[in-house]
C-alpha positions as a printed Julia matrix, in Angstrom:
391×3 Matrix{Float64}:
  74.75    2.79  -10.36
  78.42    3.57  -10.92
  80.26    5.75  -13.52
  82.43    2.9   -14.08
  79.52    0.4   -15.18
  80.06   -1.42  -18.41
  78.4    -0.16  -21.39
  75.22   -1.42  -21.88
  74.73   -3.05  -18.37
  71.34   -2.58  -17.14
  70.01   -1.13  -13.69
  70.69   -4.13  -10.82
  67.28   -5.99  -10.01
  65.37   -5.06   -7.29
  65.7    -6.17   -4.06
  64.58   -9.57   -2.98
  60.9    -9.41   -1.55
  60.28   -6.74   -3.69
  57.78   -7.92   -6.41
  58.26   -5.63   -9.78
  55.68   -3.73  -10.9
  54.14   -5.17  -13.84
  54.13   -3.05  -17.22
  56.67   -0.83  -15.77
  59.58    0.88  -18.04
  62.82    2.1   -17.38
  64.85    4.45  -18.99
  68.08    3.55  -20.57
  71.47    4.49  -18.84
  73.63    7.42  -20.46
  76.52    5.93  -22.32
  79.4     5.32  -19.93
  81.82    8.51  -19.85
  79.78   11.22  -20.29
  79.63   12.15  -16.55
  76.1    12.26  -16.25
  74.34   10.1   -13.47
  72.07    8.18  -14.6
  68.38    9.24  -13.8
  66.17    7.04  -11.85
  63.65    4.66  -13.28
  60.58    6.35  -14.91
  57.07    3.89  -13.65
  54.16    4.14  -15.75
  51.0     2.63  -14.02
  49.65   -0.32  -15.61
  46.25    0.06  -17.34
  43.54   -2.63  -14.89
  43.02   -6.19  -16.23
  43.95   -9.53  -15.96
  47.86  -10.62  -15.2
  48.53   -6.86  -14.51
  48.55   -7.15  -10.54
  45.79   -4.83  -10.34
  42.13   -5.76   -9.45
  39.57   -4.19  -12.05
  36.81   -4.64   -9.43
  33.83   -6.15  -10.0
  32.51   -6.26  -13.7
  29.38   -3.75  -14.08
  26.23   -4.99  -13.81
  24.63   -5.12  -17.48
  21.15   -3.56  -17.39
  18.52   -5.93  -18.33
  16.29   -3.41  -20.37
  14.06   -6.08  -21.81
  13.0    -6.94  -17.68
  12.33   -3.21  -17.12
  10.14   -3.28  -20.28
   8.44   -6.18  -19.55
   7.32   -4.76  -15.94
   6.21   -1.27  -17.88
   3.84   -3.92  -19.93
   2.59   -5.5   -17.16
   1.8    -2.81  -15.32
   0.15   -0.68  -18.75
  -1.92   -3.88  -18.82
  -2.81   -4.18  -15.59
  -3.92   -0.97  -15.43
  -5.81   -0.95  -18.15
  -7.58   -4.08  -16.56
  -8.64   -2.19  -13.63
  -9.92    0.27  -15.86
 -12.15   -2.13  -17.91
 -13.51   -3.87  -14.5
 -14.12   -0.59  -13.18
 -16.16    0.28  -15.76
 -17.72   -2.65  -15.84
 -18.84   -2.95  -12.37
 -20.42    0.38  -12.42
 -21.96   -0.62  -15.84
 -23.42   -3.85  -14.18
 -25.1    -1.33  -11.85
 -28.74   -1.17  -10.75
 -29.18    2.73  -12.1
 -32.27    2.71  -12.23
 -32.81    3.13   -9.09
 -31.96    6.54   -9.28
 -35.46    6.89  -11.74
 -36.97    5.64   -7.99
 -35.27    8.2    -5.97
 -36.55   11.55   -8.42
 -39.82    9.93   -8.28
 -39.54   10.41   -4.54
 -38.27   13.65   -4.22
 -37.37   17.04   -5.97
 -34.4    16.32   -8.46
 -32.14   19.19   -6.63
 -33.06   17.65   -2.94
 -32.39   14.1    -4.66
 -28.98   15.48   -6.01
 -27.78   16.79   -2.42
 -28.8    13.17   -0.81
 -26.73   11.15   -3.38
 -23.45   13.71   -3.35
 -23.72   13.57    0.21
 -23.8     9.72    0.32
 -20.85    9.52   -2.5
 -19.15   11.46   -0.11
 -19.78    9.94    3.02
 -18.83    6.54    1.18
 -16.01    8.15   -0.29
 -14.49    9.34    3.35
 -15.62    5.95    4.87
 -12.99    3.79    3.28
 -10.3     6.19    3.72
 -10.71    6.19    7.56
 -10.06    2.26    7.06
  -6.56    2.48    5.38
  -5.4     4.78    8.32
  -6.3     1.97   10.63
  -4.39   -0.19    8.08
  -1.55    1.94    8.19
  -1.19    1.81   12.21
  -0.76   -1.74   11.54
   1.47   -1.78    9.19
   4.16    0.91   10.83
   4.1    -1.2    13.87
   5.3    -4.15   12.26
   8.57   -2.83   10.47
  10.49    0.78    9.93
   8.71    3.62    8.86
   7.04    4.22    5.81
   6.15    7.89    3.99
   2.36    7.77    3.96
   2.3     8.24   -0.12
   4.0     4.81   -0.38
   1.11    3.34    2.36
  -1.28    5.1     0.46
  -0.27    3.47   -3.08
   0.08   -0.38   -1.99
  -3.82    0.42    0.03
  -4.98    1.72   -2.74
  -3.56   -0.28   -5.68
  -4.86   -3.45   -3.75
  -8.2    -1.35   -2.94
  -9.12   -1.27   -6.74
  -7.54   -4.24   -7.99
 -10.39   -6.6    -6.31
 -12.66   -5.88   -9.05
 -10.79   -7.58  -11.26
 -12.21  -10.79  -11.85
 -10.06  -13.43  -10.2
  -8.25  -13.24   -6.43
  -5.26  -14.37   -7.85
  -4.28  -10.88  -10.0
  -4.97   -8.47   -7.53
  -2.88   -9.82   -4.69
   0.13  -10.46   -6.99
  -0.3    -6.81   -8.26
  -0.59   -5.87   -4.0
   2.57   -7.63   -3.16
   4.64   -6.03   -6.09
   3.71   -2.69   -5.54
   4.28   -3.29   -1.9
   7.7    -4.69   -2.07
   8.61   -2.08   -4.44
   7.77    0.61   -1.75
   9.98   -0.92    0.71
   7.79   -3.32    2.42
   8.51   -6.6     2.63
   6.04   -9.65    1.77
   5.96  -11.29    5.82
   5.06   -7.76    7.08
   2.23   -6.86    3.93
   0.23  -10.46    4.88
   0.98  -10.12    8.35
  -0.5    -6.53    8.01
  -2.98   -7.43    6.22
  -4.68  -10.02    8.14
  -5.01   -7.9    11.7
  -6.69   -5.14    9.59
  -8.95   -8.08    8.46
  -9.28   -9.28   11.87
 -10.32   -5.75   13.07
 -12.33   -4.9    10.15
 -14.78   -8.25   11.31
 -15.11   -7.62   14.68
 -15.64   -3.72   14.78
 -18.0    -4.11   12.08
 -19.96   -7.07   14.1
 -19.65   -4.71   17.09
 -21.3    -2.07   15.31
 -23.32   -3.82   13.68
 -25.25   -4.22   17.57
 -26.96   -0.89   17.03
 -29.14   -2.91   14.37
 -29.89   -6.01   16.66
 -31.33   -3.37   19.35
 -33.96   -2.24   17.34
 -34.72   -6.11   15.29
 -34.72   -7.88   18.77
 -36.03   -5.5    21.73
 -34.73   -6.32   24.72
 -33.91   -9.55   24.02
 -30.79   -8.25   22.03
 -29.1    -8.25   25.49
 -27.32  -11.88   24.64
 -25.58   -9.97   21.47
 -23.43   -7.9    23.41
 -21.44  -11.5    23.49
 -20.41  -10.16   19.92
 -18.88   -7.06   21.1
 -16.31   -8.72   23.71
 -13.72   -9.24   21.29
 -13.49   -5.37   20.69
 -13.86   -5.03   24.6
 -10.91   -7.51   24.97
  -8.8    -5.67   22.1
  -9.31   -2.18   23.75
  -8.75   -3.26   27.65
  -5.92   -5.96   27.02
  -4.63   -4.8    23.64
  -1.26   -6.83   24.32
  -3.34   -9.92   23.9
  -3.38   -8.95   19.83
   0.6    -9.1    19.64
   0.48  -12.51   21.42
  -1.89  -13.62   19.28
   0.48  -12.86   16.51
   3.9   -14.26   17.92
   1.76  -17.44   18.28
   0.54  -18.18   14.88
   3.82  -16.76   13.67
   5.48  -19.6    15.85
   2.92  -22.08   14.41
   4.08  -21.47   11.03
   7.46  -21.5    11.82
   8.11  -18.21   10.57
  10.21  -15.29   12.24
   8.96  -13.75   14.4
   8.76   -9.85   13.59
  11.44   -7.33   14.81
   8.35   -5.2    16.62
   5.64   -5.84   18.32
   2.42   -4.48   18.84
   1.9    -1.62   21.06
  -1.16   -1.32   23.47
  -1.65    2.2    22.0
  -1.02    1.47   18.51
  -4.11   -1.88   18.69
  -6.25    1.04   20.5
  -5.56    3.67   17.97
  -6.24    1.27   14.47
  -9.5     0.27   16.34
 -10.8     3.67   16.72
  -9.76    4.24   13.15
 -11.74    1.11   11.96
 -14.81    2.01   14.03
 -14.92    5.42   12.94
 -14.99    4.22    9.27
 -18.03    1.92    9.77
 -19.48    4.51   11.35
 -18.64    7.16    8.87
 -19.64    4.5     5.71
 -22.76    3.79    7.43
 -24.09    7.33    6.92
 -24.71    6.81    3.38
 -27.28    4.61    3.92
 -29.05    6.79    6.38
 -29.59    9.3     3.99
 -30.68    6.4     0.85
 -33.03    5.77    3.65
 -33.91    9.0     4.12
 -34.32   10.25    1.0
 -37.17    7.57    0.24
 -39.04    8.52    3.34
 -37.31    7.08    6.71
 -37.69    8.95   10.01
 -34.4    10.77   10.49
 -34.03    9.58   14.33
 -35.09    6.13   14.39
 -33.56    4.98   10.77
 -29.83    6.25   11.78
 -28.57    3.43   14.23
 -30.38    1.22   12.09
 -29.07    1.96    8.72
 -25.39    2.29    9.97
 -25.42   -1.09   12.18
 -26.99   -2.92    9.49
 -24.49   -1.79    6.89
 -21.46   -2.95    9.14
 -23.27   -6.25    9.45
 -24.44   -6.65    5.98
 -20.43   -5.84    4.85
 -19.39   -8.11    7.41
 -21.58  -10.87    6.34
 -20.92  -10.08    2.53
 -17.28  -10.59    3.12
 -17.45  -13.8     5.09
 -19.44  -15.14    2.2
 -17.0   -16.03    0.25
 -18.8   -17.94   -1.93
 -20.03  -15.04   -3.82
 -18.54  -12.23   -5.37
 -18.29   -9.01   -3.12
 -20.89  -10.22   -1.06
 -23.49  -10.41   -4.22
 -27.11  -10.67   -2.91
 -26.09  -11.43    0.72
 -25.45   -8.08    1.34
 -28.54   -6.24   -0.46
 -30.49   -9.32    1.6
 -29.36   -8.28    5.34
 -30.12   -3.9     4.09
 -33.43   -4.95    2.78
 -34.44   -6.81    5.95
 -33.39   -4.34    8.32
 -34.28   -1.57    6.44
 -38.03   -2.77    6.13
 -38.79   -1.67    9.78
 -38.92    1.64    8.78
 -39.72    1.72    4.97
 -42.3    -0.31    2.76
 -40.63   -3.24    1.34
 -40.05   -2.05   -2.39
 -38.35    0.9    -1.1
 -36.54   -1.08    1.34
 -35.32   -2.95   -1.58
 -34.74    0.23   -3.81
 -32.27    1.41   -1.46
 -30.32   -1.41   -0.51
 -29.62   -1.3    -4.12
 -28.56    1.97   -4.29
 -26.57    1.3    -1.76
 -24.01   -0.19   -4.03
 -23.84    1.09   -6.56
 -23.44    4.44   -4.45
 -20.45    2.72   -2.47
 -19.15    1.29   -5.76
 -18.98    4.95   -7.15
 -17.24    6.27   -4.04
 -14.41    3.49   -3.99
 -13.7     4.48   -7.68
 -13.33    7.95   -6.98
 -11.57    7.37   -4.02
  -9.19    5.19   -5.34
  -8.73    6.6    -8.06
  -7.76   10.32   -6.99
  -5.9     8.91   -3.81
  -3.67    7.2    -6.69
  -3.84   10.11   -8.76
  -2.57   12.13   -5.51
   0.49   10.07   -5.22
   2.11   10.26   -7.92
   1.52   14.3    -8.52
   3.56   14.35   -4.77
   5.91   11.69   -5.84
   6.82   13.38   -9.08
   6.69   16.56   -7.56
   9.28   15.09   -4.91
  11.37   13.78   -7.21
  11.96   17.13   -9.33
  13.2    18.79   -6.1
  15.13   15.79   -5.42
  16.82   16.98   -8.65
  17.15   20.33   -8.38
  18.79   19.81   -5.3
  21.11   17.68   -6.79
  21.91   19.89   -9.17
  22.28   22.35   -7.1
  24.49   20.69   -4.61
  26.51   19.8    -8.13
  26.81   23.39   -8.82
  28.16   24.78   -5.71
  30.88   21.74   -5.1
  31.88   22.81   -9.21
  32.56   26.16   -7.69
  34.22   25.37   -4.54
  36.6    23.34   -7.15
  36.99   26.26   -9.4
């Protein structure tokens, strides 16, 4: 701008092309003849919002606290639930049966037999979730074994409350808020079925030796789909891109390995094998021979659970279960003690999946809050030295 300027002209406008900056100011020109130059325009920057030129972003997302509440209720209620059906299951118990046992044997020898069948059930079903969990990190990225541990074992205990319906939704929720998605949990879910039936049937042979003779030869028939599943495992994977076809879902991003079908079979073996020891020493404890009751008592408790669970017309397997133990069992006991322990039998494998459940559960979140508070400190930590750095 000139010396020579008029007074009170104002700074030319800006070039063309050049769009001004909205909310700007400029400062004044010196009156004309004093000989200073002018200085150049001061630009203040224009606070974000709408007609300023300047894009606020996007608008923060309000936080729905009445949803997050809502999902604490649920959840406190749910809970609670599975406390009260808990409870009632094992009050719904047969514990009398117990009287039977301590009429049987010394109390302290009776005591030993029953923690070491609580046990045995207790280890049983644990073996099961780790064939589960071969499954399930086959089919998708991996997982931290905590989170596999709390959508197993959140479904695990929510099937005694009354009603399919609750116990699923409560599996799915907790499983898609540990990072798995719904596709993957079902499709998961039904090969650990499928293997759960046909290792248990397979097992289940070392009962039909000893009911049949040697004219058990024809159930080996049962044991082919195992057979199949161990020598062609890729047959399992094609099995599942099929019916995934069928329903014309997608088709998932991994496929079953030959070692990974292997490995959740030997899991799910192991645990009917493992589960089937409890029985042996019900059976034992009420007078079986120790040699010739073993096979027996563990086949026929991977066929009775097999049977129980295709029986779906009855809770649990109610009555066909305690039908198949008494049956086999009475080859090498009386029939009231037969009876007696099939019974126990239960309510011995109800009293391990509660405890099992319930400290697995108890486990996870002592290591997840434990986790998260070194997550923290870390944090701050990290926070601490960059403060520093800065300083």
């Amino acid at each position: 701008m000139s010396l020579d300027a008029p007074l009170g002209s104002h700074p030319p406008p800006a070039p063309a092309g050049a769009p001004p900056l909205a909310g700007a100011t400029r400062t004044p020109a010196p009156p004309a003849g004093t000989g200073d130059e002018p200085a150049p325009p001061t630009e203040v920057a224009a606070a974000p919002g709408p007609g300023t030129g300047v894009d606020p972003g996007p608008p923060p997302r309000p936080v729905v606290r009445w949803r997050r509440r809502l999902w604490r209720a649920v959840v406190v209620v749910f809970g609670l639930a599975v406390v009260v059906a808990v409870g009632r299951a094992l009050a719904d118990q047969d514990w009398s049966v117990v009287a039977v046992l301590l009429a049987r044997r010394d109390g302290t020898e009776i005591a030993l037999f029953l923690l070491g069948a609580v046990a045995v059930a207790t280890v049983g079903p644990l073996l099961g979730m780790f064939s589960w969990r071969v499954i399930l990190l086959e089919l998708g990225p991996p997982l931290a074994l905590t989170r596999v541990a709390r959508v197993f074992f959140v479904g695990y205990l929510a099937k005694y409350v009354p009603g399919k319906v609750p116990g699923i939704v409560a599996a799915v929720k907790v499983a898609t808020a540990n990072g798995i998605t719904l596709p993957r949990v079902l499709l998961a879910g039904t090969l650990s079925s499928l293997l759960v039936h046909l290792t248990g049937l397979a097992v289940g042979l070392l009962t039909g030796v000893q009911v049949l003779g040697g004219q058990a030869a024809w159930l080996l028939l049962a044991a082919l789909p195992v057979l199949a599943l161990v020598g062609w495992p890729h047959l399992l994977g094609r099995l599942v891109e099929l019916v995934v076809r069928l329903l014309r879902r997608p088709v998932p991003a991994r496929s079953l390995s030959g070692r990974a079908v292997r490995v959740a079979v030997g899991w799910q073996t192991l645990s009917w094998l493992v589960s089937g020891l409890h029985l042996w020493l019900l059976a034992v404890a009420m007078g079986a021979p120790v040699g010739a009751s073993l096979p027996l008592c563990v086949g026929a408790f991977a066929l009775a659970g097999v049977l129980g669970v295709l029986a779906v017309v009855v809770p649990d397997g109610l009555g066909v279960r305690e039908t198949v133990l008494s049956g086999a069992l009475a080859l090498v006991l009386p029939v009231p003690s037969a009876v007696a322990v099939a019974v126990a039998s239960r309510l011995v494998t109800t009293v391990g999946e509660v405890v099992l459940g319930g400290a697995a559960l108890a486990a996870v979140e002592v290591v997840h809050r434990r986790s998260s508070a070194a997550d923290a400190a870390q944090t701050r930590e990290m926070n601490g030295h960059a403060q520093v750095d800065r300083s």
